[in-house]
C-alpha positions as CSV (number, residue, x, y, z in Angstrom):
1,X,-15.3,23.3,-129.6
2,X,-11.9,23.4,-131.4
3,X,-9.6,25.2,-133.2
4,X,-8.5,26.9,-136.1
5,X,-4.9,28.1,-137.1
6,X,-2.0,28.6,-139.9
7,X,0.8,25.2,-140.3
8,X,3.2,28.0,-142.0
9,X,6.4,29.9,-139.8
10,X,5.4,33.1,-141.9
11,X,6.4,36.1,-139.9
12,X,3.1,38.0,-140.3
13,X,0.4,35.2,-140.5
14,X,-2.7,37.2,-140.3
15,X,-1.5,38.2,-143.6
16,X,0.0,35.3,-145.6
17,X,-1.7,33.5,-148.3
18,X,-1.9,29.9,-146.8
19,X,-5.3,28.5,-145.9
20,X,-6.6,27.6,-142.4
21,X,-6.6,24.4,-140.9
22,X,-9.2,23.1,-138.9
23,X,-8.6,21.0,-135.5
24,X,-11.2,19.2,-133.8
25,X,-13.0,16.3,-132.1
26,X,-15.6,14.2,-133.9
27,X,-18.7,12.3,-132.3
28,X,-16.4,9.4,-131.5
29,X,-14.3,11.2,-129.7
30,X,-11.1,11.1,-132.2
31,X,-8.9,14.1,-133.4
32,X,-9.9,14.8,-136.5
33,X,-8.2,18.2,-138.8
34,X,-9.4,19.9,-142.0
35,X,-7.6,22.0,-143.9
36,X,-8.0,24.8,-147.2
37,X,-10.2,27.2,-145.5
38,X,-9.0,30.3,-147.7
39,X,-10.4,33.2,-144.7
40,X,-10.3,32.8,-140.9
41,X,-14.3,33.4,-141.1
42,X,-14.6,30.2,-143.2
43,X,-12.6,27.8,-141.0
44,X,-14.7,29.3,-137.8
45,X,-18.0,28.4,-139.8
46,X,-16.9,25.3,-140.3
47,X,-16.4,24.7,-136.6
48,X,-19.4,26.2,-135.9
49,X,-21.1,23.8,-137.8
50,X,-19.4,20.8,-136.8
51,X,-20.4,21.8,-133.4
52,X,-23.8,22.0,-134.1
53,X,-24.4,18.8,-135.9
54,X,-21.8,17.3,-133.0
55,X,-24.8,18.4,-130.3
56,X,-27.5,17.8,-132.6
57,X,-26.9,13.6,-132.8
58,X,-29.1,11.5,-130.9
59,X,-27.2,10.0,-127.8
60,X,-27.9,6.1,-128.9
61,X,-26.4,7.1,-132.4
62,X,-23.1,8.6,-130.5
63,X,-23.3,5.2,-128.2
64,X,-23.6,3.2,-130.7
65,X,-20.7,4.5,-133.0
66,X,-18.2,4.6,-129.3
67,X,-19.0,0.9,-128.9
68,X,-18.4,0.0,-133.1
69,X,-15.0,2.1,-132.3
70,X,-14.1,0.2,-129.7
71,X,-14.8,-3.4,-131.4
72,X,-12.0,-5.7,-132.7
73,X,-12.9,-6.5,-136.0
74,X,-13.2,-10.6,-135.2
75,X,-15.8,-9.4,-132.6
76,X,-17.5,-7.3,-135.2
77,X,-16.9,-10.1,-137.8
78,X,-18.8,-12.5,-135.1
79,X,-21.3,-10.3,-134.7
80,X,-22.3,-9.5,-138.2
81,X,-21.8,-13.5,-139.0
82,X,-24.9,-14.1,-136.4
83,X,-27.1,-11.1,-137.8
């Protein structure tokens, strides 16, 4: 799904005032990371609901955007010259 978690070397981090950072992959399949979540209970949220619009997309959509990914963009050029 992903995961959440702190970029600071505090020596108590369940109690230092940096914000959450959110790690995970997108439809495409790339890395993706968000960041400012103020509580730990906002960052999950968020992953939760990147999950659930992640599982929600129609499998030709997700094809479709893994093949645009993949694409050079003379082959994408070409292609949109023809259209």
């Amino acid at each position: 799904m992903g995961s959440l978690f702190k970029r600071c070397a505090c020596v108590r981090p369940a109690r230092c005032p940096h914000n959450y950072t959110v790690r995970y992959r997108d439809p495409a399949g790339r890395q993706r990371e968000e960041g400012g979540y103020a509580t730990q209970q906002t960052a999950r949220d968020r992953l939760v609901d990147l999950y659930v619009t992640k599982r929600g997309a129609p499998a030709a959509l997700l094809e479709e955007r893994r093949r645009l990914g993949r694409m050079t963009f003379s082959e994408y050029a070409e292609n949109w010259r023809t259209r």
